[in-house]
Each structure stands twice: as structure tokens, then as C-alpha cells.
Residue, then its C-alpha position, 0 to 999 in steps of 0.5 A: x500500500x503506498x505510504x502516502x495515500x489516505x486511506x480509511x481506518x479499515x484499511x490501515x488496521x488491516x494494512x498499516x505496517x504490514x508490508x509482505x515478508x521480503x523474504x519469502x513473501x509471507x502476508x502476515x508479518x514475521x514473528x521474530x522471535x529472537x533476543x539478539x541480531x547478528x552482525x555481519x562484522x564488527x564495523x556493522x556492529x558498531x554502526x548500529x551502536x552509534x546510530x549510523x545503522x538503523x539496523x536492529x541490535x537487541x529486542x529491548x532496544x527494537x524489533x522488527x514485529x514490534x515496529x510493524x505494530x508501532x508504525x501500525x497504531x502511530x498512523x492509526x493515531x494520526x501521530x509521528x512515532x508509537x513505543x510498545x510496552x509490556x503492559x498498559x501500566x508500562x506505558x503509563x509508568x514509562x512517561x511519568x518516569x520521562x517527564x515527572x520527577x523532583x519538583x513536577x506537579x502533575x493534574x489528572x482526572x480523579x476517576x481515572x484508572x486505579x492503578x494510575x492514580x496510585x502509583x502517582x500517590x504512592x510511588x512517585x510521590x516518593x521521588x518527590x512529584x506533587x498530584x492533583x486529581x480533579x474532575x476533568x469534565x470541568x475545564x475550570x476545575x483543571x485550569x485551577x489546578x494548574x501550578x507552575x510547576x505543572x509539566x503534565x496534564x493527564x486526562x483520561x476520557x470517557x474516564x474509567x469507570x465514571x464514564x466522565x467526558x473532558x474537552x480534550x481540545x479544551x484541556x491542551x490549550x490550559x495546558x499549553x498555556x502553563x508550558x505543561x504536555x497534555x497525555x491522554x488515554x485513549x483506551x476507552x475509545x480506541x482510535x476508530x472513535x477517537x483521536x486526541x492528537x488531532x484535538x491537540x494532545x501531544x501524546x496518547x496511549x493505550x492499554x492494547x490489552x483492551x480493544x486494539x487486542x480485543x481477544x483477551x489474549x495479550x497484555x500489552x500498551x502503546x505511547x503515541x507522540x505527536x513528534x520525535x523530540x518527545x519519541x526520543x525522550x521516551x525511548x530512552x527511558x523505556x528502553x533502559x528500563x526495559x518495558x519493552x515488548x515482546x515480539x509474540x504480543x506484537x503479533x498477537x496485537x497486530x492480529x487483533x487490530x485487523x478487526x477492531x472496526x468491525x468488533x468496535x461498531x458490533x459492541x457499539x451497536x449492542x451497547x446503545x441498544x442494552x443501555x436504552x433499556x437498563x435505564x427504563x429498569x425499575x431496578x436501575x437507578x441510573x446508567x451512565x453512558x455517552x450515548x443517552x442524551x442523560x449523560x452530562x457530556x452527551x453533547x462533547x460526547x457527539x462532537x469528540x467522538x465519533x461514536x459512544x462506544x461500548x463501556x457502560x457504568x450503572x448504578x442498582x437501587x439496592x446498592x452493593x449488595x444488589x450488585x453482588x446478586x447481579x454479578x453472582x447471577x450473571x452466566x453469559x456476561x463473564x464475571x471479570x476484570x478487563x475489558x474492550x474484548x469480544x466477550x461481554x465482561x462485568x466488575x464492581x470497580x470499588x473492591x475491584x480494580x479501584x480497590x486501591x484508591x481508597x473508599x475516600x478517594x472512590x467518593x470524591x472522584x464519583x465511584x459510588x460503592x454500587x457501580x457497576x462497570x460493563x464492557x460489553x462484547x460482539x455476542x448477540x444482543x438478545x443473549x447479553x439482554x437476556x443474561x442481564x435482565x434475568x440476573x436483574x429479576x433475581x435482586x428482588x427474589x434474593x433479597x426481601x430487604x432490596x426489595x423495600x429498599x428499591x419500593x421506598x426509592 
């Protein structure tokens, strides 16, 4: 495919990256499955060491099925150059260890994911770096956070697991205004919805465990940058500390992405029709959603993004203990941490993956104890409304007690 053509998002998911074995003509990129490269000689050797040889040395350093899969979601993005990490969290970790430090302030969505908002609260906090969690839908909110030492801003939209929307356009001029980069997560959307390089973020990532992978097979993320200084000051730091991928999850990552259009508009679809009817349940007591015109961001959500996708968050009438029920009942939908797979996964964020931010933390940043987080999948949409609402009838029959508590809301 020629490089310079323009060409839609379903093609470069099944293209972008992939040119054919030169070798032997192989369709599907090469697995090179090997830790070191050989050198025909010692002054070859010392080229690739110092830079004059973009030739490949070590699979920490590079690799050719990881590149494949970097050059693949850096145009999927709209971005220069993309750095593929271990693990979601590896890629998080890899940037605030480039630009955080002794004496930076970072502002960050206060329902962002668990794991992120602690490893800034207990870790870096330790190398002296300062944090401030706000609600990021308000742009006031952010700018009022903003200190002179702020050198990042992080967002993360739809947030995980509130679903909350920021003005990604919006956020980067605060944040260029105060000298700071803005980093966005991409993961809930994926760049088939989304692309927050094109509305001003200077870089995104992602968890391509989730959608980009789709198959639950893999952990795995990727930074995106919007141009090489800040390429260069990343790779250097993944690479000394050795996030790095390996070229197995490249190949499983670059399998997956060929679908991710058609299993992104099939959980889609899926997902406006299920939310339109769990809100009209009598045990239901609100569904958060970008989708429904009830979502405070509904109109950014229609703007920004070029479709609500597929996470639902909602809240029982009964509180946890509902919650609990329904999770417990539940026999098609996968009872799971995780999401943007083919399966149809449900969690209850507060002891589960936001466990670790405290009950506090949960309050402020919205997560109520009864949350319930849904990543729905490409299962027919009979079968995931049939397994939900079933369990759904068994809270009442469980429990006389939910079942006074939902009459006297």
C-alpha cells in the first residue's frame, strides 16, 4: 500500500505496517522471535551502536514485529512515532518516569484508572512529584489546578469507570498555556472513535490489552507522540528500563487490530441498544453512558467522538449488595476484570480494580460503592439482554430487604 495515500481506518488496521515478508513473501508479518541480531562484522556492529545503522541490535532496544505494530497504531493515531510496552501500566509508568520527577506537579482526572492514580500517590510521590486529581469534565476545575510547576496534564476520557467526558481540545490549550504536555488515554475509545492528537494532545496511549487486542489474549500498551523530540525522550527511558515488548504480543496485537472496526461498531451497536433499556429498569437507578442524551457530556460526547462506544457504568437501587446478586447471577456476561474484548465482561470497580484508591478517594472522584462497570462484547444482543435482565429479576427474589429498599426509592 503506498505510504502516502489516505486511506480509511479499515484499511490501515488491516494494512498499516504490514508490508509482505521480503523474504519469502509471507502476508502476515514475521514473528521474530529472537533476543539478539547478528552482525555481519564488527564495523556493522558498531554502526548500529552509534546510530549510523538503523539496523536492529537487541529486542529491548527494537524489533522488527514490534515496529510493524508501532508504525501500525502511530498512523492509526494520526501521530509521528508509537513505543510498545509490556503492559498498559508500562506505558503509563514509562512517561511519568520521562517527564515527572523532583519538583513536577502533575493534574489528572480523579476517576481515572486505579492503578494510575496510585502509583502517582504512592510511588512517585516518593521521588518527590506533587498530584492533583480533579474532575476533568470541568475545564475550570483543571485550569485551577494548574501550578507552575505543572509539566503534565493527564486526562483520561470517557474516564474509567465514571464514564466522565473532558474537552480534550479544551484541556491542551490550559495546558499549553502553563508550558505543561497534555497525555491522554485513549483506551476507552480506541482510535476508530477517537483521536486526541488531532484535538491537540501531544501524546496518547493505550492499554492494547483492551480493544486494539480485543481477544483477551495479550497484555500489552502503546505511547503515541505527536513528534520525535518527545519519541526520543521516551525511548530512552523505556528502553533502559526495559518495558519493552515482546515480539509474540506484537503479533498477537497486530492480529487483533485487523478487526477492531468491525468488533468496535458490533459492541457499539449492542451497547446503545442494552443501555436504552437498563435505564427504563425499575431496578436501575441510573446508567451512565455517552450515548443517552442523560449523560452530562452527551453533547462533547457527539462532537469528540465519533461514536459512544461500548463501556457502560450503572448504578442498582439496592446498592452493593444488589450488585453482588447481579454479578453472582450473571452466566453469559463473564464475571471479570478487563475489558474492550469480544466477550461481554462485568466488575464492581470499588473492591475491584479501584480497590486501591481508597473508599475516600472512590467518593470524591464519583465511584459510588454500587457501580457497576460493563464492557460489553460482539455476542448477540438478545443473549447479553437476556443474561442481564434475568440476573436483574433475581435482586428482588434474593433479597426481601432490596426489595423495600428499591419500593421506598
Amino acid at each position: 500500500m503506498k505510504k502516502n495515500r489516505k486511506t480509511a481506518i479499515e484499511t490501515d488496521c488491516i494494512h498499516a505496517g504490514q508490508e509482505p515478508d521480503k523474504l519469502f513473501g509471507g502476508v502476515s508479518v514475521p514473528i521474530y522471535q529472537s533476543s539478539t541480531f547478528a552482525f555481519e562484522n564488527s564495523a556493522q556492529g558498531a554502526a548500529r551502536f552509534n546510530g549510523t545503522d538503523l539496523g536492529y541490535k537487541y529486542t529491548r532496544l527494537g524489533n522488527p514485529t514490534t515496529a510493524a505494530l508501532e508504525e501500525a497504531v502511530a498512523k492509526l493515531e494520526n501521530g509521528e512515532k508509537a513505543l510498545a510496552t509490556a503492559s498498559g501500566m508500562a506505558a503509563i509508568s514509562t512517561l511519568f518516569m520521562t517527564f515527572l520527577g523532583q519538583g513536577i506537579h502533575v493534574v489528572s482526572t480523579d476517576s481515572v484508572y486505579g492503578p494510575t492514580r496510585t502509583v502517582l500517590e504512592r510511588e512517585f510521590s516518593r521521588f518527590g512529584t506533587e498530584s492533583t486529581f480533579v474532575d476533568t469534565s470541568d475545564l475550570n476545575a483543571i485550569k485551577k489546578a494548574i501550578k507552575p510547576n505543572t509539566k503534565m496534564v493527564y486526562i483520561e476520557t470517557p474516564g474509567n469507570p465514571t464514564l466522565s467526558i473532558c474537552d480534550i481540545a479544551g484541556a491542551a490549550k490550559i495546558a499549553h498555556a502553563a508550558g505543561a504536555i497534555l497525555v491522554v488515554d485513549n483506551t476507552f475509545c480506541s482510535p476508530v472513535l477517537q483521536k486526541p492528537l488531532d484535538l491537540g494532545a501531544d501524546i496518547v496511549l493505550h492499554s492494547m490489552t483492551k480493544f486494539l487486542n480485543g481477544h483477551g489474549d495479550v497484555v500489552a500498551g502503546i505511547i503515541v507522540m505527536r513528534d520525535h523530540a518527545l519519541y526520543t525522550q521516551t525511548k530512552n527511558v523505556l528502553v533502559q528500563m526495559g518495558g519493552t515488548m515482546d515480539p509474540h504480543q506484537a503479533w498477537l496485537v497486530l492480529r487483533g487490530l485487523k478487526t477492531l472496526p468491525m468488533r468496535m461498531k458490533t459492541a457499539q451497536d449492542n451497547s446503545i441498544r442494552l443501555a436504552a433499556e437498563l435505564i427504563k429498569h425499575p431496578e436501575v437507578a441510573w446508567v451512565k453512558y455517552p450515548g443517552l442524551p442523560s449523560h452530562p457530556q452527551y453533547d462533547l460526547a457527539r462532537k469528540q467522538m465519533k461514536g459512544p462506544g461500548a463501556m457502560i457504568s450503572f448504578e442498582l437501587k439496592g446498592g452493593i449488595d444488589a450488585g453482588r446478586i447481579l454479578m453472582d447471577s450473571v452466566s453469559l456476561c463473564t464475571l471479570a476484570v478487563s475489558l474492550g474484548g469480544v466477550e461481554t465482561l462485568i466488575q464492581h470497580p470499588a473492591s475491584m480494580t479501584h480497590a486501591s484508591m481508597g473508599a475516600a478517594s472512590r467518593k470524591l472522584a464519583g465511584i459510588s460503592d454500587g457501580l457497576v462497570r460493563l464492557s460489553v462484547g460482539c455476542e448477540d444482543f438478545e443473549d447479553i439482554k437476556t443474561d442481564i435482565f434475568e440476573a436483574l429479576e433475581k435482586i428482588t427474589s434474593q433479597s426481601p430487604a432490596l426489595k423495600q429498599a428499591v419500593q421506598a426509592v
